[in-house]
C-alpha positions as CSV (number, residue, x, y, z in Angstrom):
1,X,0.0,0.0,0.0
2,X,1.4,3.4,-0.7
3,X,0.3,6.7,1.1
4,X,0.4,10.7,0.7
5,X,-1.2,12.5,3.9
6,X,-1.3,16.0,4.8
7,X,-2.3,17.2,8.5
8,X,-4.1,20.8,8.3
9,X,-4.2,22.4,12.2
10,X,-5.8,25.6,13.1
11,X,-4.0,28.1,15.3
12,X,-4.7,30.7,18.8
13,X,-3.7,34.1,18.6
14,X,-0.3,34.3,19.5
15,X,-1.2,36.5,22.6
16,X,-2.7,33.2,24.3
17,X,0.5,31.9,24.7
18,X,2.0,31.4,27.6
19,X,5.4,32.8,25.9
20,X,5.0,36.1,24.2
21,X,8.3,35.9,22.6
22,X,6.7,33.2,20.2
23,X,4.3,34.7,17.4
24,X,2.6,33.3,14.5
25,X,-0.1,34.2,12.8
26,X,-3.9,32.8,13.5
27,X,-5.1,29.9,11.0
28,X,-4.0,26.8,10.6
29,X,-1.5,24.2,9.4
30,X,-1.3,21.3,6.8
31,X,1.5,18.4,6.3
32,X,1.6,16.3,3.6
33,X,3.1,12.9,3.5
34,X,3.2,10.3,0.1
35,X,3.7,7.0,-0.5
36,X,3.3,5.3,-3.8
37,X,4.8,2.5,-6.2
38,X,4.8,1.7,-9.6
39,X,3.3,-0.7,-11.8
40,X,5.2,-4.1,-13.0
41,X,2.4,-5.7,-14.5
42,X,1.8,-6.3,-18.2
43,X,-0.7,-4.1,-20.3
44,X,-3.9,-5.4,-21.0
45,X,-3.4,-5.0,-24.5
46,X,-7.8,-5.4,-25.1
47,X,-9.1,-5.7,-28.6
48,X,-11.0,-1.9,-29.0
49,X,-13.8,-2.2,-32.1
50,X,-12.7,-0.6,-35.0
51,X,-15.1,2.4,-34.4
52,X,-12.9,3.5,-31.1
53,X,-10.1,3.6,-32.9
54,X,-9.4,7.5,-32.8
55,X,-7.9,10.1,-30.4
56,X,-9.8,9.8,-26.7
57,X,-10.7,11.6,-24.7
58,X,-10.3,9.8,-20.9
59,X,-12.4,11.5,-18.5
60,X,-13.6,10.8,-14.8
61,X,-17.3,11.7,-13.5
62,X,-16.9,14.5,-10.7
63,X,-18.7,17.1,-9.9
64,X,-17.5,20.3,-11.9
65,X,-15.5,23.1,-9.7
66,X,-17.4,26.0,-9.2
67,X,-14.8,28.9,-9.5
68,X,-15.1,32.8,-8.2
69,X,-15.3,35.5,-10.6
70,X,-12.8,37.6,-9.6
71,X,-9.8,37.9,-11.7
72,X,-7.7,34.7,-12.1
73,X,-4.4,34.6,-13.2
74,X,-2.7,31.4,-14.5
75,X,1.2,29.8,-13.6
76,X,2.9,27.1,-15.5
77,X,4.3,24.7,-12.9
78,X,5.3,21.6,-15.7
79,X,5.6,21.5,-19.0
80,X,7.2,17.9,-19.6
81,X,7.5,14.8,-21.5
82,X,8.3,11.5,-19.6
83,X,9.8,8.8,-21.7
84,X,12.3,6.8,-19.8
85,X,11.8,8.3,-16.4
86,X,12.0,5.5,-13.7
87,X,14.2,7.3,-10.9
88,X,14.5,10.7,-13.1
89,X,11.3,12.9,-11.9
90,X,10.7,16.0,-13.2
91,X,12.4,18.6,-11.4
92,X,11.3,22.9,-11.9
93,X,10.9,25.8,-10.4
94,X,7.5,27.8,-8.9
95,X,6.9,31.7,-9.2
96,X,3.6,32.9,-7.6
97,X,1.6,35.1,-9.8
98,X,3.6,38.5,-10.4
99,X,0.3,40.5,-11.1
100,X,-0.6,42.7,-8.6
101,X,-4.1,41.8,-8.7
102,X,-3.5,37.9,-8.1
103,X,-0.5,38.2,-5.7
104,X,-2.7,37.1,-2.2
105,X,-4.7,35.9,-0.4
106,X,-6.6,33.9,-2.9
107,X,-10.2,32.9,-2.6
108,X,-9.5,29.9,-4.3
109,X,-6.3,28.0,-5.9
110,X,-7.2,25.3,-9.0
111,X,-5.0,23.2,-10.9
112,X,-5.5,21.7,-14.4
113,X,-3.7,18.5,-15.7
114,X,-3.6,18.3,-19.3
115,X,-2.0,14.9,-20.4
116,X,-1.6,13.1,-23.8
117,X,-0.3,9.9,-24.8
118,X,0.1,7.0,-28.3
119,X,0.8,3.8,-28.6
120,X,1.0,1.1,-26.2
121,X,1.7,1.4,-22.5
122,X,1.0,0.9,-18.9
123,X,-1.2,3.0,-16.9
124,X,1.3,4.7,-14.7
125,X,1.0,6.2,-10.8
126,X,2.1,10.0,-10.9
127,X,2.6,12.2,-7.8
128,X,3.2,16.5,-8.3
129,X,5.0,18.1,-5.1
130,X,4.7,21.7,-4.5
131,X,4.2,21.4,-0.6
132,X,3.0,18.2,-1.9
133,X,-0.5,18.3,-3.2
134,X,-2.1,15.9,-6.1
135,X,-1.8,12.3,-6.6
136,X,-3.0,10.8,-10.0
137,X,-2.4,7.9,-12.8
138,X,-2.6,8.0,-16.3
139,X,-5.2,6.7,-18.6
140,X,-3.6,3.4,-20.9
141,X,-2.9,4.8,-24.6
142,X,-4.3,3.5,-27.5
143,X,-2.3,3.8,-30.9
144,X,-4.5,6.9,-32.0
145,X,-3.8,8.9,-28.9
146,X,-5.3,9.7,-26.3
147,X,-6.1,13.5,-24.6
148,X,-7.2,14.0,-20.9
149,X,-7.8,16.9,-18.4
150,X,-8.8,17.1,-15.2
151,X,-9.0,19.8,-12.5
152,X,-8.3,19.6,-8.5
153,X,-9.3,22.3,-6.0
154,X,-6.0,22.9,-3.7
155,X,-7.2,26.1,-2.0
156,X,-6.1,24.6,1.4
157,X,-2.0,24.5,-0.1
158,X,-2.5,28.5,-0.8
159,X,0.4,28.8,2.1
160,X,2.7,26.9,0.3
161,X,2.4,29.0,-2.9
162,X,3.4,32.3,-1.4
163,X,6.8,31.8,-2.4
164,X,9.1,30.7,-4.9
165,X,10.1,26.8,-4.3
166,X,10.9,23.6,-6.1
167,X,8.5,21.5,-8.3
168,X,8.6,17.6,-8.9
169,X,6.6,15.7,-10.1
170,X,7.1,12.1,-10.8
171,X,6.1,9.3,-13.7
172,X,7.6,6.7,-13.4
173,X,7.6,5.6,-17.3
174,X,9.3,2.9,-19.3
175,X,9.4,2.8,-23.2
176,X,10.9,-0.6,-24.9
177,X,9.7,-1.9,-28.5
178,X,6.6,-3.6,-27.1
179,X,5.6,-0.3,-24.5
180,X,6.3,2.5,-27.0
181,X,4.0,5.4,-25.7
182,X,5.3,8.8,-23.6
183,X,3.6,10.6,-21.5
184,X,3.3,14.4,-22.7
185,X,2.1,16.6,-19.2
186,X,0.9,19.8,-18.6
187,X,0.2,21.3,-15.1
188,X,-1.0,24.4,-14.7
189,X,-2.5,26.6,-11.5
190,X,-5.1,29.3,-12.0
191,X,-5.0,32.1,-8.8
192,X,-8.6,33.7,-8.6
193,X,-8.1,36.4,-6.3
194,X,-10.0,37.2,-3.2
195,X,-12.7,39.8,-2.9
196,X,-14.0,41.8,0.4
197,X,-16.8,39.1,0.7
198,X,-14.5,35.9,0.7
199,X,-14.4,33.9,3.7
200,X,-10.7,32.3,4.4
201,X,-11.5,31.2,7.5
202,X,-10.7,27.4,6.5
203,X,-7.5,28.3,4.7
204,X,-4.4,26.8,6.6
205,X,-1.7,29.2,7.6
206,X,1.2,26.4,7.1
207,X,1.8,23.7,5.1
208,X,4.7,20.8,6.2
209,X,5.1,18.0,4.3
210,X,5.7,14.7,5.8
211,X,7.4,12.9,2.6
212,X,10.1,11.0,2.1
213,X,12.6,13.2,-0.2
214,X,13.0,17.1,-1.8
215,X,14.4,17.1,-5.4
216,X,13.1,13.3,-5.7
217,X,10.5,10.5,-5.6
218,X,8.9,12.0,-2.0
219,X,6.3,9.4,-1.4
220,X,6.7,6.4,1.4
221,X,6.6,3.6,0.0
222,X,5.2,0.4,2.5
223,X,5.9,-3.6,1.3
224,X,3.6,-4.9,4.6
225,X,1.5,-4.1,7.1
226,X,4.0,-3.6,9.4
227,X,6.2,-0.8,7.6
228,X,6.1,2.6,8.6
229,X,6.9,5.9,6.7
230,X,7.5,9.0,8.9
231,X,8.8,12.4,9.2
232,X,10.1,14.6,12.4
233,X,8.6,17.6,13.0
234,X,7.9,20.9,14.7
235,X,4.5,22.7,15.0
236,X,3.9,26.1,16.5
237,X,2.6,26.6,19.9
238,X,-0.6,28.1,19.5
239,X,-1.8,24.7,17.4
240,X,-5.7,24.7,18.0
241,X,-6.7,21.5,15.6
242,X,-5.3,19.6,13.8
243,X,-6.7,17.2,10.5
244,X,-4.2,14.7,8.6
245,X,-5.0,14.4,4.5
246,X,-4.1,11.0,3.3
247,X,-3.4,10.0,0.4
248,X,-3.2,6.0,-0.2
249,X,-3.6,3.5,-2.8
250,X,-2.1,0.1,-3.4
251,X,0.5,-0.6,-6.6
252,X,2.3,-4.1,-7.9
253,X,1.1,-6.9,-6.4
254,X,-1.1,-5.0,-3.9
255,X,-2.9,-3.1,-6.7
256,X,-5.9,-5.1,-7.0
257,X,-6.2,-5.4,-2.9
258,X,-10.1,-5.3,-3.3
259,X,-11.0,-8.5,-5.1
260,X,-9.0,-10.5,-2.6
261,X,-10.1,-13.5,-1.1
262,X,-10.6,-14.2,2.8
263,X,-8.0,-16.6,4.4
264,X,-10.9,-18.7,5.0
265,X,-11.4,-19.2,1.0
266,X,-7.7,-19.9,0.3
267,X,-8.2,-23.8,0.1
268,X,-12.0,-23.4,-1.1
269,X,-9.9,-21.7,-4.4
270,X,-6.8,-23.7,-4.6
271,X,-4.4,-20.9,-4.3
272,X,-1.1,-21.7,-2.7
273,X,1.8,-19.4,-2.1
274,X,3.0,-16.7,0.9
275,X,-0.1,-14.6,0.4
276,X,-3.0,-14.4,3.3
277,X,-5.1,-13.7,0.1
278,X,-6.0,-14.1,-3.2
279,X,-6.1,-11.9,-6.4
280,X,-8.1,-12.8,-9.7
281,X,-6.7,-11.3,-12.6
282,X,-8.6,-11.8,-15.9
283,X,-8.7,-11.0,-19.5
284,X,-10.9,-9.6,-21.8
285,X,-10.7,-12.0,-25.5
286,X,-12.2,-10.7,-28.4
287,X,-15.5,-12.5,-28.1
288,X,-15.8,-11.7,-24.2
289,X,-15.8,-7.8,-25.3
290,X,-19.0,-8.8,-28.1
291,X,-20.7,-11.5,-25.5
292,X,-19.6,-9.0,-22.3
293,X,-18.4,-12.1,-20.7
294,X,-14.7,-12.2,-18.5
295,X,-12.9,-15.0,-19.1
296,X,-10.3,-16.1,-16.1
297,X,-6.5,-16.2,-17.1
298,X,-4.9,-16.9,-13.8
299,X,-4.9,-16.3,-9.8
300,X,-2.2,-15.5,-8.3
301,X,-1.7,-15.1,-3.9
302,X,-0.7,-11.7,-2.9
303,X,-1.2,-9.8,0.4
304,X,-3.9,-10.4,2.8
305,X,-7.8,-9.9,2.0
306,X,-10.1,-7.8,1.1
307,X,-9.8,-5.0,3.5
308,X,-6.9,-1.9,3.6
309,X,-6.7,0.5,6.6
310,X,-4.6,3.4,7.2
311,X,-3.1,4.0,10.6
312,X,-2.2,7.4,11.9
313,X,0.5,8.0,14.6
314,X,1.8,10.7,16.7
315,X,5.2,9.5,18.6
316,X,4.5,6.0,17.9
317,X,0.7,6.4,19.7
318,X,-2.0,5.7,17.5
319,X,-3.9,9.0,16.3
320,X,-6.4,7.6,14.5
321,X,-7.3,5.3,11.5
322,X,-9.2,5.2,8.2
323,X,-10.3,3.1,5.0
324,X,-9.3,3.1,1.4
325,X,-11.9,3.9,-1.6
326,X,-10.7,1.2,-4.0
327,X,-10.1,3.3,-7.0
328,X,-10.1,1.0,-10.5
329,X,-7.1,2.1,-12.5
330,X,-7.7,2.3,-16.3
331,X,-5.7,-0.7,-16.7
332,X,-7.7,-3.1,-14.8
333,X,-10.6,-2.7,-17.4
334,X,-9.1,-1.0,-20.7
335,X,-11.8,-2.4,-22.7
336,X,-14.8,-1.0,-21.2
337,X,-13.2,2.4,-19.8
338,X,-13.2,4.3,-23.2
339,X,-13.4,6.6,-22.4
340,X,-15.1,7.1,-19.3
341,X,-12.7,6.1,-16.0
342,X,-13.5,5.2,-12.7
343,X,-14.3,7.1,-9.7
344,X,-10.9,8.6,-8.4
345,X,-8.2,7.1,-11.8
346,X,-7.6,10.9,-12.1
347,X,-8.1,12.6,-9.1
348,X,-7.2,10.3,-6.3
349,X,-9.7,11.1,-3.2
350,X,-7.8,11.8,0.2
351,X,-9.0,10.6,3.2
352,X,-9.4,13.5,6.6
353,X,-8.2,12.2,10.3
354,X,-8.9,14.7,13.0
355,X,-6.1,14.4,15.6
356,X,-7.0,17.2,17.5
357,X,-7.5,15.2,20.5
358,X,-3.3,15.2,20.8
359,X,-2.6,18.8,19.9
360,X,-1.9,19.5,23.9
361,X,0.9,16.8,22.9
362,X,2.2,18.7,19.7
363,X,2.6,22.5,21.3
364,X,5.8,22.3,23.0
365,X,7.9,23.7,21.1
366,X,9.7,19.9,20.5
367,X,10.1,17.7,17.4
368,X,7.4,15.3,17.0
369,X,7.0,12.2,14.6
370,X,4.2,11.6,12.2
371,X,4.1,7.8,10.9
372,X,1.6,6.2,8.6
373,X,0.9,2.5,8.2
């Protein structure tokens, strides 16, 4: 299972503190934390009718962002094409907005993916790190090409955006003779500027990341259930709440954790292996996609059932706990997700842990670890 988290905390006046030599200002905080893999699995390769075979257009069902109208003015945070890019992330370099009508506070922050892609290749976990904010994957190409855009609200990072800082994002992508298609990507961030009737009351102040790198790959990745990716740090004293934003979702052999079967099933299915599970893979044949039938091509033991849970902890105490949305990459079901994707293939959900109950742990002024499970 790999994991991204963010914790968002909201702040006292600084003249309730016991020390006035310590000041910051009233709001709140946010870390964020990754963890993902990468996929070593082969492409489905599915027969696609002859009529689907131009450029898509990939897209996931949400509900569309409703945006201010105030003025908006938009940054270019990746321009880049990932070919052979296992271990080489994209690496660049933020500006805010120089115009002096967008330069703060914002009443809302959005950014737009713009992605393309031919040919044949996996679908591929990608993670963008400014402060640490999206996690996505790619639609599978086909060999006309495919287009895709998608938009994320990320209004609660505005803190990390006030200054200039390093980008990366990473794609892990691999090109060979058989896997021939690049990933083209776009990011961009549109700054819609805040009027006298905006309410930034549920803006954080600060944003920490809890990650595993900088200028690389920042996101934890955890091989079992008991593996632990955490980060050190140091909050400000007047801390008032505090909510951790995870991201998770499983990769390699952990990828398909949902259609898992029970220890109690293991024997009924005659699987054999290390796993405390087991994972159905199938195949679409040409007749299966005209009868809609799946056809079973093998089953293979991998990590334990059904069921994936995400522990929080604070100094090694337990701070709470939550459950994954299992998200179906394009992958998985190539055939029949042209070109609408699941729930979440694009914009990966997050899940919220209120930990304020241990904030009278986190305000003295000490270093503090945040591990997730």
């Amino acid at each position: 299972m790999h994991f991204l988290a963010a914790l968002t905390a909201f702040l006292l006046p600084a003249a309730c503190l016991a020390d006035p030599n310590i000041s910051v200002n009233p709001g709140s905080i946010k870390l964020g934390a990754r963890l993902a893999g990468h996929l070593h699995r082969p492409p489905s390769f599915a027969v696609v009718p002859h009529n689907l075979q131009k450029v898509s257009h990939p897209f996931e069902v949400d509900v569309p962002l409703k945006v201010p109208r105030t003025k908006a003015c938009t940054v270019n945070v990746v321009q880049h094409e990932f070919v052979f890019s296992f271990g080489k992330p994209f690496v660049g370099n933020f500006t805010p907005p120089v115009e002096k009508e967008c330069n703060g506070p914002w009443e809302m922050v959005v950014l737009e993916m713009t992605g393309s892609s031919r040919g044949r290749q996996y679908d591929r976990i990608a993670g963008l790190w400014i402060g640490g904010f999206l996690r996505t994957s790619t639609p599978e190409p086909t060999n006309a090409g495919i287009l895709w855009k998608f938009q994320k609200d990320v209004t609660s990072y505005s803190s990390t955006l006030t200054v200039p800082q390093t980008v990366v994002m990473d794609l892990s992508n691999l090109v060979t003779a058989e896997l021939n298609g690049t990933y083209t990507v776009t990011v961009d961030l549109a700054f819609y500027s805040a009027d006298a009737h905006a309410n930034l009351d549920d803006v954080p102040d600060l944003v920490v990341p809890i990650s595993a790198g900088a200028e690389s790959s920042a996101w934890f990745s955890l091989q079992s259930d008991s593996s632990v990716g955490a980060r050190n740090v140091t909050l400000p004293r007047n801390l008032r709440r505090a909510v951790v934003e995870v991201y998770a979702n499983g990769q390699i052999n952990d990828e398909f954790w949902y259609v898992n079967a029970p220890n109690s099933y293991i024997q009924l299915l005659n699987q054999t292996g290390t796993g405390n599970g087991a994972y159905w893979r199938w195949r679409w044949s040409r007749e299966d996609f005209v009868f809609g039938m799946l056809t079973r091509l093998s089953s293979v033991p991998t990590y334990p059932g059904p069921y994936r849970e995400i522990l929080v902890f604070i100094d090694n105490k337990l701070a709470g706990a939550t459950v994954t949305f299992p998200v179906i990459f394009s992958g998985e079901r190539a055939s029949v997700m042209v070109p609408m994707l699941s729930i979440g293939a694009l914009n990966i959900p997050s899940y919220y842990i209120d930990v304020t109950p241990f904030v009278g742990l986190l305000v003295d002024g000490k270093r503090h670890q945040i591990g997730l499970q």
